[in-house]
N, C-alpha and C positions, 0 to 999 in steps of 0.2 A: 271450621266454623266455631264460633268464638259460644260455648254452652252459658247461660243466661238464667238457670235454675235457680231455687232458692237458696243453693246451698253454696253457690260461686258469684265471690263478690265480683263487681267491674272494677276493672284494674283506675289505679288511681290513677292522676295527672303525675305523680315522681313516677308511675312502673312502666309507662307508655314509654319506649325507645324513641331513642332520636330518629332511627330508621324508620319506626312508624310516622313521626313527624315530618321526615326531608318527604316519602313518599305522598302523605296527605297533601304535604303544598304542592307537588308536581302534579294532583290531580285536582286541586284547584286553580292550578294555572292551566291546566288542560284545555282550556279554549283559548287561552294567548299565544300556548302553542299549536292549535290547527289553523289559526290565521297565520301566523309567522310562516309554517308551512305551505297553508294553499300562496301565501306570497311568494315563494320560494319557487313554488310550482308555476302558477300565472308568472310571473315576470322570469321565468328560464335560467333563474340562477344556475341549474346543474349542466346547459347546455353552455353558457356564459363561462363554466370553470372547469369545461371540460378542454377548453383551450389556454387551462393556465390560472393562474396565480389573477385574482379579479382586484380592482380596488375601488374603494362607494364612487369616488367619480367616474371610472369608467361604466360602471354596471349602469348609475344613474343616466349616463350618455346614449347609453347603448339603448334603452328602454326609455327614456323620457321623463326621469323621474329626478323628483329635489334631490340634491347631492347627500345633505344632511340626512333626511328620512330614508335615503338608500345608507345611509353608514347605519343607521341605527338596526335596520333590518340586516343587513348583516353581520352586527354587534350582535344581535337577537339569534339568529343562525347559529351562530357560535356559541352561545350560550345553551343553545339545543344540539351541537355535536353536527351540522351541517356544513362547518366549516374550523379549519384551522388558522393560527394566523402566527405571523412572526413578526415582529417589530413592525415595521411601516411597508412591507416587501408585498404586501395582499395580502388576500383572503384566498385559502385553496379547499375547495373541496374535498369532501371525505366521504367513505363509502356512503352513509347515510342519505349526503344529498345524491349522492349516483341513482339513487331508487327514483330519485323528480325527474332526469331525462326524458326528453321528448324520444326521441329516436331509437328503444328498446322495446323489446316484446315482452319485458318482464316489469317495465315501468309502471311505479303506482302514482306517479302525477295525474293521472285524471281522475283515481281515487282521492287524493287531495282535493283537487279541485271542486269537486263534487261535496265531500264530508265538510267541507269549511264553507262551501257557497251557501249562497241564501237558502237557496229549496230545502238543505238541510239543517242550516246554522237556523233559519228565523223560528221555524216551528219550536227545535229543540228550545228555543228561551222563552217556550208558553208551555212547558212541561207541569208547571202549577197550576194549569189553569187545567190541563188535560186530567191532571190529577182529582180537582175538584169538581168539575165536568162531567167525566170519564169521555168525551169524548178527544178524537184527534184535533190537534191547532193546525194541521196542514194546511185546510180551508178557510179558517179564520184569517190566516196569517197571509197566505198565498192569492187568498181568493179563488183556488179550483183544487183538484185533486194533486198529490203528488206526479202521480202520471201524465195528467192534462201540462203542467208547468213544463215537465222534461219535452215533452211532444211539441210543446210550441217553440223551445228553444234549440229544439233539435239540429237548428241551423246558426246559432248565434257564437260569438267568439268561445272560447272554454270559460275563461273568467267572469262572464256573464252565467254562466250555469248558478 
């Protein structure tokens, strides 16, 4: 932990490292990477490229989705280490997306799902509000408890979580 005493200036804008730099933008892109994710997860990219080499038209076919907005979501994948790619030949998964599988005992796809869906995702963008409040935006946001939300959906597709 960084000591803040009188006797220890803060480091200037030249002493701050690039490596502190590349990391702070990955944690402010940190939410364009849990949606890229739970997308990855909701639309079964890892089960899609566990049969091979995928390409944005086929994924989009496969799933229902614009051709264009599925390439960029797999541009996006790739740019997160989800995917590999080689000239025009597809997209192939990498260990990373192996973890989204539907059909594993070890799968954290429903963890995705979950950390990037609403019940999660909306509260967390009233964290200023919670701040000045001091109360939770669960209710504000959801309109009922965190609990009461999962309990009613208990039955609805995963991507609706």
């Amino acid at each position: 932990m960084t000591d803040f005493s009188a006797d220890t200036a803060i480091p200037s804008e030249q002493t701050v490292s690039q490596d502190a730099y590349g990391e702070r933008i990955r944690m402010i892109f940190g939410a364009s990477i849990v949606q890229v994710i739970r997308c990855a997860a909701l639309f079964s990219l890892a089960d899609h490229a566990e049969r091979g080499r995928i390409t944005a038209e086929e994924f989009s076919a496969a799933e229902g989705l614009d051709p264009d907005a599925a390439g960029r979501v797999l541009r996006a994948c790739t740019g997160f280490g989800l995917f590999s790619m080689s000239d025009d030949a597809g997209y192939a998964g990498t260990a990373l997306l192996r973890t989204l599988r539907s059909n594993t005992s070890h799968s954290l796809r429903d963890l995705a799902l979950i950390q990037g869906g609403p019940g999660h995702w909306v509260p967390w963008g009233r964290l200023d509000d919670a701040l000045r409040t001091g109360r939770a935006q669960t209710e504000a946001t959801l309109g009922q408890s965190l609990r009461d939300y999962y309990a009613r959906r208990s039955g609805a597709p995963a991507g609706g979580i």
